[in-house]
C-alpha positions in Angstrom: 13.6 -9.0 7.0 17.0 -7.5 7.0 17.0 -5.3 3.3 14.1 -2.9 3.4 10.7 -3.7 1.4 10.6 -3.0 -1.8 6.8 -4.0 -2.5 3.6 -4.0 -1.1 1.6 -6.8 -2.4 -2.3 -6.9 -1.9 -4.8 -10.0 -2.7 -8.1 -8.6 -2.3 -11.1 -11.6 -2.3 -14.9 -11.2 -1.8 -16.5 -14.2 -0.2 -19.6 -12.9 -2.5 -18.2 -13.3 -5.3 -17.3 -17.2 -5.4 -16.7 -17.4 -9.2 -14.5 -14.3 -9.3 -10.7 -15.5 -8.4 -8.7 -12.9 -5.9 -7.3 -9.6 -7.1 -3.6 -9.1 -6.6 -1.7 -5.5 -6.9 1.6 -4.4 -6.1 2.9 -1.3 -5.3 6.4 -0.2 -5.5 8.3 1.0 -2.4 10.8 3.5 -3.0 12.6 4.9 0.2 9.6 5.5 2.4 9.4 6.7 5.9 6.1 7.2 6.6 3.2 8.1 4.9 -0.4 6.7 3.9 -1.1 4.6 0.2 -4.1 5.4 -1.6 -5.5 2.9 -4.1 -8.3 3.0 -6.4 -8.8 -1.1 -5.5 -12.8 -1.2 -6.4 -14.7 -2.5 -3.7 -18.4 -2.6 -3.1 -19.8 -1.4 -0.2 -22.2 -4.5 0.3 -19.9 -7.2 0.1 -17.2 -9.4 2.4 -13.6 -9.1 1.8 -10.9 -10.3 3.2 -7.3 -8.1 1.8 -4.1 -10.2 2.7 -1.1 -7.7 2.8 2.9 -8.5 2.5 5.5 -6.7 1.7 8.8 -7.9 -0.3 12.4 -7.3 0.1 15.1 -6.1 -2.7 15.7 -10.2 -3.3 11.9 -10.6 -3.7 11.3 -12.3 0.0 8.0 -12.0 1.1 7.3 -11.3 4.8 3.9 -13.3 6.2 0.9 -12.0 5.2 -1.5 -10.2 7.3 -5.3 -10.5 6.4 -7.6 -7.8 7.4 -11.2 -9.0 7.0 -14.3 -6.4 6.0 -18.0 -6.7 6.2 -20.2 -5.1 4.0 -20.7 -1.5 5.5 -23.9 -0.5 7.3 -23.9 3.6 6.8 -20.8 5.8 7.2 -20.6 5.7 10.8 -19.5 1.4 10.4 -17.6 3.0 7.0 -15.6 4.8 9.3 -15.0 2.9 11.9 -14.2 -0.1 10.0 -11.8 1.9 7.6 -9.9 3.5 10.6 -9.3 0.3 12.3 -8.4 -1.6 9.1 -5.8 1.4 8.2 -4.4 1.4 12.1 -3.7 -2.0 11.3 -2.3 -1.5 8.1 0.4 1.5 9.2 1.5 -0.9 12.0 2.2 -3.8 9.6 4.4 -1.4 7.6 5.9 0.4 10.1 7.2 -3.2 11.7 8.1 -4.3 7.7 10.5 -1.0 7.8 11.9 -2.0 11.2 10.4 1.3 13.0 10.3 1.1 16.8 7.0 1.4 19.0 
């Protein structure tokens, strides 16, 4: 992606809840360097999900989604771990999206 993202686009989807059709939300991305994104997405605690996460460009091209997968959390300790590796993830995805070097 050559312009710089514009938009972060999540689908969040719970394999528990098989009548309920994924969630999408989009955040804007103004000129960003680093930095963390806080959401009040509601999520339960006892159930799957599986968060697919793009960002778009100033002419609205997506980049390929990655999908981070959750299982329902068993005490804080798998909260923490789970949340930490998930958000690891996440900062690398956008720092590559913004064209950062590692």
């Amino acid at each position: 992606m050559s312009a710089p993202p514009t938009r972060l686009i999540a689908t969040v989807n719970s394999a528990d809840e098989k009548d309920s059709p994924p969630s999408v939300y989009r955040f804007a991305l103004k000129q960003v360097v680093s930095g963390s994104l806080q959401t009040d997405i509601p999520l339960e605690p006892t159930k799957h999900y599986d968060v697919s996460v793009a960002v778009t460009d100033a002419k609205n091209r997506p980049t390929a989604a990655l999908v981070f997968v959750f299982a329902p959390s068993t005490g804080l300790r798998g909260v923490v771990g789970r949340v930490g590796a998930a958000f690891g993830r996440l900062v690398h995805f956008v720092r590559r999206a913004f064209g950062a070097r590692e």
